[in-house]
ZATIPA-58492 format. One line per 3 residues: number of its first residue (from 1); for each residue y negated, x negated, z negated of C-alpha. Coordinates in steps of 0.1 Angstrom, whole numbers, plus 5000, padded with zeros to 4 digits. Example, Ala and Ser with C-alpha at 12.3 -4.5 7.8 and 13.67 -1.06 7.14 Angstrom:
# ZATIPA-58492
1> 5045 4877 4922  5011 4863 4929 .
This chain:
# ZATIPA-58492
1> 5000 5000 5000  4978 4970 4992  4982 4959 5022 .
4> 4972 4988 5043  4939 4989 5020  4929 4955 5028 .
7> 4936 4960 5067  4911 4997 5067  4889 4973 5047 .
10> 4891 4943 5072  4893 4974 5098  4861 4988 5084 .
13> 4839 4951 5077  4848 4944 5116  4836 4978 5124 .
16> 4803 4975 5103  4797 4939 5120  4795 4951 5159 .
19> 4774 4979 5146  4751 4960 5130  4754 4935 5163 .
22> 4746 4964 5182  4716 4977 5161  4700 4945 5166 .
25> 4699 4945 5202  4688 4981 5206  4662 4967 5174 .
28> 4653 4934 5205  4654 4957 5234  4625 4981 5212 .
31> 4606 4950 5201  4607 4940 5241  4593 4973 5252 .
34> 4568 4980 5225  4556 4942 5236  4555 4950 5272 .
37> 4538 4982 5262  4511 4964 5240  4502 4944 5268 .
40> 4500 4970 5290  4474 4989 5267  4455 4956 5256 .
43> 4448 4952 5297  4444 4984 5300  4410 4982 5272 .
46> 4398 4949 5284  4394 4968 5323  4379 4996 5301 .
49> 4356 4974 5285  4351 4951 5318  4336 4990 5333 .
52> 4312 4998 5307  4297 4960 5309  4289 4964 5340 .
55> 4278 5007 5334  4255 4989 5314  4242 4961 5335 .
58> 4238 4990 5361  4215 5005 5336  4195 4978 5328 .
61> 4188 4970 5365  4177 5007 5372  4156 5007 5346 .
64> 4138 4978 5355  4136 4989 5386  4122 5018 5376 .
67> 4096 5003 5351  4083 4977 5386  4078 5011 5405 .
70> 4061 5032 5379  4039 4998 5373  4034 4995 5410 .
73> 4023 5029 5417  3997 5027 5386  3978 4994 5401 .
């Protein structure tokens, strides 16, 4: 009988170890993803940002622009 417990137990611990093998690549394959994803998002902001830099620049110009004209049409 002993020995039928201690082959379930080996049985079980060799059972528990590909799981846990197993859970740790699905755990690398997530980390991978989530990276891949990160990246994604972080380029995804910095083009973001990249457009309002120049939304802004835009502004600026127009408003100087408009300030010479205003001036211009006053002298």
């Amino acid at each position: 009988m002993e020995e039928m417990s201690a082959l379930y137990s080996y049985e079980s611990m060799d059972d528990l170890k590909h799981k846990l093998f197993y859970t740790n690549l699905e755990l690398q394959n997530m980390k991978v993803k989530a990276d891949v994803t990160m990246r994604k998002h972080k380029d995804i902001v910095q083009h973001l940002l990249n457009l309002l830099a120049n939304a802004y620049k835009e502004r600026d110009e127009a408003r100087d622009q408009l300030q010479k004209l205003i001036y211009k049409s006053m002298s």
